[in-house]
Backbone as numpy.savetxt, mean C-alpha at the origin, in Angstrom:
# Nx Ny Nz CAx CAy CAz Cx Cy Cz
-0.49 -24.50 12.21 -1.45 -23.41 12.20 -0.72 -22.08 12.32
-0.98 -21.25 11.24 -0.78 -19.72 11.76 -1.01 -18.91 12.67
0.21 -18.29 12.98 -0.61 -17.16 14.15 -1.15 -16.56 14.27
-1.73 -15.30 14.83 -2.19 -14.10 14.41 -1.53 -12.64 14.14
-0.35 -13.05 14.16 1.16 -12.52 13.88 1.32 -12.95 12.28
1.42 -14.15 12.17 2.09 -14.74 10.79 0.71 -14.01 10.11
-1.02 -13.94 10.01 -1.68 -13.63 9.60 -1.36 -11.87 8.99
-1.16 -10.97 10.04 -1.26 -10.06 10.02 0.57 -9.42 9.28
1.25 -10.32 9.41 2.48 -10.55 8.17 2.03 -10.51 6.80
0.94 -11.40 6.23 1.01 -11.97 5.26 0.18 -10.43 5.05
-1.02 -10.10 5.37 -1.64 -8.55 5.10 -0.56 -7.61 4.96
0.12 -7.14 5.45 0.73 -6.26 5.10 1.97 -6.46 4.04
2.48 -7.87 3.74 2.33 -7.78 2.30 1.81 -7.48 0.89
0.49 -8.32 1.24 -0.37 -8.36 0.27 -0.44 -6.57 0.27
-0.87 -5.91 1.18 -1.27 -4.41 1.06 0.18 -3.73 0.95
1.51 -4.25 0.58 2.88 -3.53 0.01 2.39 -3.89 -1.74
2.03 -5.12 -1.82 1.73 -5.12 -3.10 0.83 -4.52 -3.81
-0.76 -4.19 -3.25 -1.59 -3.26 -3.53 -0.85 -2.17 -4.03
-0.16 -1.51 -2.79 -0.04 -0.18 -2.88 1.11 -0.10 -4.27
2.21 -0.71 -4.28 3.09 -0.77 -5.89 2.09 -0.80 -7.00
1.15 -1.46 -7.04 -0.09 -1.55 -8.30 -0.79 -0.30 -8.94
-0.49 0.29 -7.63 -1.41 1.79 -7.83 -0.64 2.91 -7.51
0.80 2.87 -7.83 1.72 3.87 -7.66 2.38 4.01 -6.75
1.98 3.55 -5.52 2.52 4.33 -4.11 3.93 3.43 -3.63
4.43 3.41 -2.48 5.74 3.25 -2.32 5.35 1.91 -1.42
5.96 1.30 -1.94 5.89 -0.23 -1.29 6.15 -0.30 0.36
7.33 0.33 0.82 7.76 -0.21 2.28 7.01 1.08 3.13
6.37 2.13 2.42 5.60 3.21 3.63 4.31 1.73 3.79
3.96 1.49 2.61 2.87 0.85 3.04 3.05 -0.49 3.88
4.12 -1.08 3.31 4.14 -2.52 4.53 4.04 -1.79 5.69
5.05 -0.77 6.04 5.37 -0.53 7.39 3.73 0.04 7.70
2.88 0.35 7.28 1.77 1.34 7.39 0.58 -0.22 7.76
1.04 -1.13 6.63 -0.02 -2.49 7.11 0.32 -2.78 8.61
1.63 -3.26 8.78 2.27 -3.83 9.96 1.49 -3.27 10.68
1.61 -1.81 11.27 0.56 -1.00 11.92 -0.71 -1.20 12.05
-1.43 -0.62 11.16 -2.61 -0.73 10.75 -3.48 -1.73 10.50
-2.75 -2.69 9.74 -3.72 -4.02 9.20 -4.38 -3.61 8.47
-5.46 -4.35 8.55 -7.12 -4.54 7.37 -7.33 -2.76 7.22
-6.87 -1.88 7.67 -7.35 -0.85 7.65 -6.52 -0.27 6.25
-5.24 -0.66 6.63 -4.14 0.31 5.74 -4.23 -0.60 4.02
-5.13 -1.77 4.39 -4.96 -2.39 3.05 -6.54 -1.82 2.52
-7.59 -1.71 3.34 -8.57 -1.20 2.92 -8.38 0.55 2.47
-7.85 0.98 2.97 -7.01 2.90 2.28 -6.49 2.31 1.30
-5.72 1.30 0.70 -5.02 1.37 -0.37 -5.93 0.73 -1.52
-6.89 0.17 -1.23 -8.12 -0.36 -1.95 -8.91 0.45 -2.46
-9.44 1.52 -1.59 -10.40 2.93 -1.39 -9.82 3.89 -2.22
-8.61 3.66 -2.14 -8.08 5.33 -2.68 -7.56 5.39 -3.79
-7.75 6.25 -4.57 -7.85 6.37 -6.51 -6.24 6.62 -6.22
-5.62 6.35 -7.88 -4.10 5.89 -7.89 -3.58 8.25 -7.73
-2.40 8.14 -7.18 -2.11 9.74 -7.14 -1.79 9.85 -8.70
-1.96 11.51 -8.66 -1.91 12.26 -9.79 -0.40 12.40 -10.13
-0.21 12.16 -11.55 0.89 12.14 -12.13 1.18 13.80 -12.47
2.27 14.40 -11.91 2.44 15.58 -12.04 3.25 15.59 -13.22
3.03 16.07 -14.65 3.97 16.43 -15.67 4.38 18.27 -15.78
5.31 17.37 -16.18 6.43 19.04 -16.07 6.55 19.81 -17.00
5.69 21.26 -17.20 5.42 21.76 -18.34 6.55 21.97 -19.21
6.11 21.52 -20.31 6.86 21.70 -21.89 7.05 22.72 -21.82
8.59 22.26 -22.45 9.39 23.77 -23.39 8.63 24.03 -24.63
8.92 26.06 -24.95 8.31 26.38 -26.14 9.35 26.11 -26.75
């Protein structure tokens, strides 16, 4: 049987992987699940992917 340690491991994977899907940086977010849990995977669920800043063209 799992712990509630090994549980809350496997979430903040799953929510490192979320967050790579939708742009963001994989290990802020593990380290941010580890913390957080169900919360930091539910922000990465909730929140629209960031804006791609392009770098204005040369004339």
């Amino acid at each position: 049987m799992t712990t509630n340690g090994g549980w809350w491991l496997a979430l903040a994977i799953v929510t490192a992987g979320l967050a790579e899907t939708k742009g963001r940086r994989r290990w802020v977010w593990f380290v941010l699940g580890l913390i957080l849990g169900p919360i930091a995977t539910a922000l990465v669920v909730i929140w629209d992917r960031p804006a791609v800043s392009q770098a204005p063209s040369a004339p």
